[in-house]
C-alpha positions as CSV (number, residue, x, y, z in Angstrom):
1,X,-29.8,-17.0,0.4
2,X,-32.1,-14.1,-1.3
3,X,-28.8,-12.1,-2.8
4,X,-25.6,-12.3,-4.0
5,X,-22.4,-13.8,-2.0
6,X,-19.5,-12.2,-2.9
7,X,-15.6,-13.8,-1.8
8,X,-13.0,-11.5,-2.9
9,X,-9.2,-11.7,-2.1
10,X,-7.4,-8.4,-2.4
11,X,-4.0,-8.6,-3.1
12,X,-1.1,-6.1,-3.7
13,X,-1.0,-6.9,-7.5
14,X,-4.5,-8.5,-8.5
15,X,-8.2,-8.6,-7.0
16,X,-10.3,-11.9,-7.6
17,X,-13.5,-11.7,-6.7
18,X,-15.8,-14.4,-7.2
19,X,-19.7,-14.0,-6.8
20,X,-22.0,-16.5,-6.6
21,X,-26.0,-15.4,-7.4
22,X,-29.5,-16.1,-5.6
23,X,-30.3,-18.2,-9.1
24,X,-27.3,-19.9,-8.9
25,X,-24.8,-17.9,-11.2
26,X,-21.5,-17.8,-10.6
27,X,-19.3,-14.2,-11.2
28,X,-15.2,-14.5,-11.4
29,X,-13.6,-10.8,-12.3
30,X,-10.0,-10.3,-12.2
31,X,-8.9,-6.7,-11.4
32,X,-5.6,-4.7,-10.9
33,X,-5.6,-3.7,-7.3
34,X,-4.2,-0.4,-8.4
35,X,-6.0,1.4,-11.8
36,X,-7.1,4.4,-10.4
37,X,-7.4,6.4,-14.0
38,X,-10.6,3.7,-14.1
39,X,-11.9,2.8,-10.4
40,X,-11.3,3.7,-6.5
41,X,-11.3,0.7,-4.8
42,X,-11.2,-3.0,-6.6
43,X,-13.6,-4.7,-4.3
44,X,-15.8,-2.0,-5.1
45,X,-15.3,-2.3,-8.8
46,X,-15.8,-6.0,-8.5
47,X,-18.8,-5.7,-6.7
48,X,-21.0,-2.9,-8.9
49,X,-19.9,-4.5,-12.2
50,X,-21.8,-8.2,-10.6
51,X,-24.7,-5.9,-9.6
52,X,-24.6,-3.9,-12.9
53,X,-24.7,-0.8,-10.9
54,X,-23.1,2.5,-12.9
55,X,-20.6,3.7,-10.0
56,X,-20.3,3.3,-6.3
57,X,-23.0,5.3,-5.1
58,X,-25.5,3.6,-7.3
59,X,-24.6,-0.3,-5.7
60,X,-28.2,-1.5,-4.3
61,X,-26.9,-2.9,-1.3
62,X,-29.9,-4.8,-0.8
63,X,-29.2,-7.4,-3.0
64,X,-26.2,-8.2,-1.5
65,X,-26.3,-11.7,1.4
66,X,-22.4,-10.8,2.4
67,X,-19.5,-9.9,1.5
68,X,-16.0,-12.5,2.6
69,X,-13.1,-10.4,2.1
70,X,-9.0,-11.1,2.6
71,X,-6.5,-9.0,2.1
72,X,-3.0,-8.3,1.6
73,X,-3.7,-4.3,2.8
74,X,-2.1,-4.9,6.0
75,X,0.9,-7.0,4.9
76,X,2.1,-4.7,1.8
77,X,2.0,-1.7,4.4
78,X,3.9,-3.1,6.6
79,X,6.5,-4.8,3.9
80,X,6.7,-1.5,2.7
81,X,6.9,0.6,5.1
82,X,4.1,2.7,4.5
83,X,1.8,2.4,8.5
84,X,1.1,5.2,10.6
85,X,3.7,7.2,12.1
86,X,4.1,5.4,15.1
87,X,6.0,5.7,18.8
88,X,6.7,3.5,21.3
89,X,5.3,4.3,25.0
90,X,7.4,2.2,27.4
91,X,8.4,1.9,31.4
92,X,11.5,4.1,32.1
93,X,14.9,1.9,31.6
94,X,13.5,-0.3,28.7
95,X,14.2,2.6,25.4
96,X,15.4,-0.2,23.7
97,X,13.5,-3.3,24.6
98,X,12.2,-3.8,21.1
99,X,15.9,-3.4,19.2
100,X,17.7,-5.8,21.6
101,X,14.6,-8.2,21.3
102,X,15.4,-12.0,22.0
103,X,18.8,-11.0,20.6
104,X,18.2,-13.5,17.7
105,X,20.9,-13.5,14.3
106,X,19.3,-14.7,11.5
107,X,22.9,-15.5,10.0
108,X,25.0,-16.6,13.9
109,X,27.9,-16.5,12.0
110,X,27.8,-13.2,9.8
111,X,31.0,-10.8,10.6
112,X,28.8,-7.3,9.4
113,X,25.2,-8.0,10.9
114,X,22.9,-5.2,9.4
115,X,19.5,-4.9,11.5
116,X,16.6,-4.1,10.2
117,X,15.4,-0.6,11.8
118,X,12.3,-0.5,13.8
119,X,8.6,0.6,12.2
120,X,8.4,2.7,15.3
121,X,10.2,6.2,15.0
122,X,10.4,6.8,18.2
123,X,10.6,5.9,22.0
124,X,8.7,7.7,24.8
125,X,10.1,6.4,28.4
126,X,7.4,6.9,31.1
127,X,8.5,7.0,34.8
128,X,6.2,4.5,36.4
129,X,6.6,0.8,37.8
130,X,4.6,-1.9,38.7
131,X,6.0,-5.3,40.5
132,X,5.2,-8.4,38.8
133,X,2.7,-9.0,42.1
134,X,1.1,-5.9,41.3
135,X,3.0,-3.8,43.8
136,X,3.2,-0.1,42.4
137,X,6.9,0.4,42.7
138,X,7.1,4.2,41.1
139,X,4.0,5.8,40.7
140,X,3.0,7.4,37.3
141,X,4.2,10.6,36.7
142,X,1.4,12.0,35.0
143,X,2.8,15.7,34.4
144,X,5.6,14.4,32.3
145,X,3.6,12.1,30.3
146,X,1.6,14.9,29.1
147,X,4.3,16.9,28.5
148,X,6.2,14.6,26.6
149,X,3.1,13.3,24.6
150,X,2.4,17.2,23.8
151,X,5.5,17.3,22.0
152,X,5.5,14.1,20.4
153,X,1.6,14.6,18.9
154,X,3.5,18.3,17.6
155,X,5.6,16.5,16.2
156,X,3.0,14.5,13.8
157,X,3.1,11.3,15.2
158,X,-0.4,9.7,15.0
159,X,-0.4,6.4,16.7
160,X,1.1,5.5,20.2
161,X,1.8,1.9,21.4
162,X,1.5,1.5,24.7
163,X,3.6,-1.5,26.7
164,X,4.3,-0.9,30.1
165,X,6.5,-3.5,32.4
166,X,4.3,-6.2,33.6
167,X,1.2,-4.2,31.8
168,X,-0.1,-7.6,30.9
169,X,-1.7,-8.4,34.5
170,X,-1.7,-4.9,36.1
171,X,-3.5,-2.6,33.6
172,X,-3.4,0.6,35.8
173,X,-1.0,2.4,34.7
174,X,-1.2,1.5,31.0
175,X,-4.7,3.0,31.2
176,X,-4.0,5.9,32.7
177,X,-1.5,6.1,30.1
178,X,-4.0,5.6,27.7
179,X,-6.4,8.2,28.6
180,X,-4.0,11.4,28.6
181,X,-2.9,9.9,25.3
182,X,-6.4,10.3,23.8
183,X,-6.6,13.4,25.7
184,X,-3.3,14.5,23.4
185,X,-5.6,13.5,20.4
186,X,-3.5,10.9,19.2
187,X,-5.4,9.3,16.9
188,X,-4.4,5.2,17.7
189,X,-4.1,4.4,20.9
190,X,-3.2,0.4,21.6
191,X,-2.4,-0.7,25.1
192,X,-0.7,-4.0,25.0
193,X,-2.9,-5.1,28.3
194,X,-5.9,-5.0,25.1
195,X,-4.3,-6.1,22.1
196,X,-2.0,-9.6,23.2
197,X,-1.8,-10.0,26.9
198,X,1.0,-11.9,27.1
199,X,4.1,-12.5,30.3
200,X,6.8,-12.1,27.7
201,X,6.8,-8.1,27.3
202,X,9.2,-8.2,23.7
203,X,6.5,-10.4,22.0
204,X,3.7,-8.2,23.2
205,X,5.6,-5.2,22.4
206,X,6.1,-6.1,18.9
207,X,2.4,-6.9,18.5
208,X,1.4,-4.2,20.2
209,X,3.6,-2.0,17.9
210,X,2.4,-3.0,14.8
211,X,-1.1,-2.8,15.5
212,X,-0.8,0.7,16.1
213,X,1.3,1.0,13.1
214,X,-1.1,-0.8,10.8
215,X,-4.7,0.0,12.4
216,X,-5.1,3.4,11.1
217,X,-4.3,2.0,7.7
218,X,-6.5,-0.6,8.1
219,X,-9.4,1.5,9.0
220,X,-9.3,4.0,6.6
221,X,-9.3,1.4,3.9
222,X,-12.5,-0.5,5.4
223,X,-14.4,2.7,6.3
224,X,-14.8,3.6,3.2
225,X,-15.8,0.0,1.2
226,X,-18.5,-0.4,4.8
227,X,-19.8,3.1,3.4
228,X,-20.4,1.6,0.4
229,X,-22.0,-2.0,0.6
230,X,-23.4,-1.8,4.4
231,X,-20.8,-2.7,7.3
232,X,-23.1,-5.4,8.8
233,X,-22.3,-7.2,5.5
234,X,-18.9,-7.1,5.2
235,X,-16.8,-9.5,7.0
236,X,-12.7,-9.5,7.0
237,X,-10.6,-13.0,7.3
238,X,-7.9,-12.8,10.1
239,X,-4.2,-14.1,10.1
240,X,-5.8,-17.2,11.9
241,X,-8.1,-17.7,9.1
242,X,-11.6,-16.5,11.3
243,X,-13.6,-14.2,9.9
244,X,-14.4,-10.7,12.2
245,X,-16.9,-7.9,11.4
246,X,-15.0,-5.0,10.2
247,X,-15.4,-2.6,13.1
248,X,-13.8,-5.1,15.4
249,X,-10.8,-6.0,12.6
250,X,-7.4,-4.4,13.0
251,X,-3.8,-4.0,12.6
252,X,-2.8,-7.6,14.3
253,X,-5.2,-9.5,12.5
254,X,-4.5,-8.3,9.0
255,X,-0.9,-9.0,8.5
256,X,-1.7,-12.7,7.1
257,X,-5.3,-12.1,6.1
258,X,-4.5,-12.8,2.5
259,X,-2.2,-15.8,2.9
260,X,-5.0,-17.5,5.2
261,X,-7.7,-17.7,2.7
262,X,-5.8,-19.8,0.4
263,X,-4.9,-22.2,3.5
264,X,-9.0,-22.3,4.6
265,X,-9.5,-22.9,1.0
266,X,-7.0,-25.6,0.2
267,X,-8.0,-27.3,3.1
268,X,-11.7,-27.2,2.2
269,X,-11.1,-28.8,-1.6
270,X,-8.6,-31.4,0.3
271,X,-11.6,-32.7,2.8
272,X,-14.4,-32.7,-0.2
273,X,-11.8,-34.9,-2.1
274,X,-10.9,-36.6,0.7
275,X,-7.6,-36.1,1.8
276,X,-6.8,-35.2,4.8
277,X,-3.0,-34.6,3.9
278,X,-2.0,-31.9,1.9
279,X,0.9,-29.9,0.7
280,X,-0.2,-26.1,-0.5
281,X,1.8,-23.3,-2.7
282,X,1.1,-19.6,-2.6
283,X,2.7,-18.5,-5.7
């Protein structure tokens, strides 16, 4: 290695970043994730005071190896409630496939059960059908679909998540869909067929809902640290604790990027001490 390594977990509350230097030296700065009266972005803070650079525009990029980066961006949005505006595009007689779910009660017995509401606002119903052999039952209606997603883009809805019945194995109509959605100028468009092609269409509905809801988020964050330190550098940790390039990370894979760092970690010190059984806290 000819430059600096930098590991940085950004979290809701705190940023650690930890540096490690081509001579050796070793770099741990601890930053409030939010300070904007002094800094942007923490990452980016981290990073220029390491490099001794005087503000963003001034970090010389080339002495940077790579940047390892988790975060808690995704997770807080979505705890929070603060995604994309998103809507729901679904086959016609399923409005309320994602609300009746697998019909699971978290308390079976509770008297007054209080559901949490959806992140998506609202529910497009698009007259089409495709048999589970790939028989097209009703074609698309095409006409309506633009229509409707006319009025929903007026609306100010930004991101669209597309799950059609049987969309999984047939991906016709879901990119058709797709294309007069992008045509609308919508600007997410996730078709379930591309995010989690699963059978069981609640599972990849709600996956395919929350990527839309979180992507935009996501990517607005990491454009703007790539800009700064060189995208080719910068790689983001996923919920399943692999590492992606940031123009292929999105809303699915960030909702447990933080948490996974600390379980690639805490296995890592647990196999150099040799243990292979372990018990981790996140605290």
């Amino acid at each position: 290695m000819s430059g600096w390594r930098f590991m940085i977990d950004r979290g809701g509350t705190f940023t650690d970043i930890v540096a490690l230097g081509p001579k050796g030296e070793e770099r741990v700065i601890k930053l409030l994730s939010e300070d904007s009266a002094n800094y942007s972005d923490p990452a980016l803070e981290g990073i220029r005071r390491v490099l001794s650079a005087v503000d963003a525009d001034s970090i010389p990029v080339h002495e940077i190896d790579f940047i390892k980066m988790g975060s808690t961006v995704g997770t807080n949005a979505l705890l929070e409630r603060k995604g994309a505006r998103t809507a729901l595009l679904v086959t016609e007689g399923f409005r309320d496939l994602l609300e009746i779910g697998y019909q699971e009660r978290p308390d079976i017995f509770a008297l007054n059960v209080i559901k949490r509401s959806p992140i998506h606002e609202t529910v497009i119903e698009v007259r089409e059908r495709i048999s589970a052999s790939g028989e097209e039952i009703v074609a698309l209606d095409r006409e309506r679909l633009r229509y409707d997603l006319k009025k929903l883009k007026a609306s100010g809805v930004r991101s669209l998540a597309i799950v059609l019945m049987h969309g999984y194995r047939h991906t016709e109509h879901e990119t058709e869909a797709a294309k007069i959605a992008e045509e609308a100028g919508f600007d997410e468009v996730c078709l379930s067929s591309e995010v989690i092609p699963l059978m069981r269409i609640v599972s990849r509905g709600d996956t395919t809902v929350a990527d839309a809801y979180l992507s935009p988020i996501i990517r607005d964050y990491l454009s703007t640290l790539s800009s700064n330190v060189g995208g080719n550098r910068l790689k983001i940790m996923k919920s399943d604790g692999g590492l992606v390039g940031a123009k292929s990370f999105r809303g699915r894979d960030s909702i447990l990027s933080g948490p996974a760092g600390g379980i690639v970690g805490a296995v890592e010190v647990s196999r150099r001490a040799g243990f292979d059984k372990l018990v981790t806290f996140d605290r």
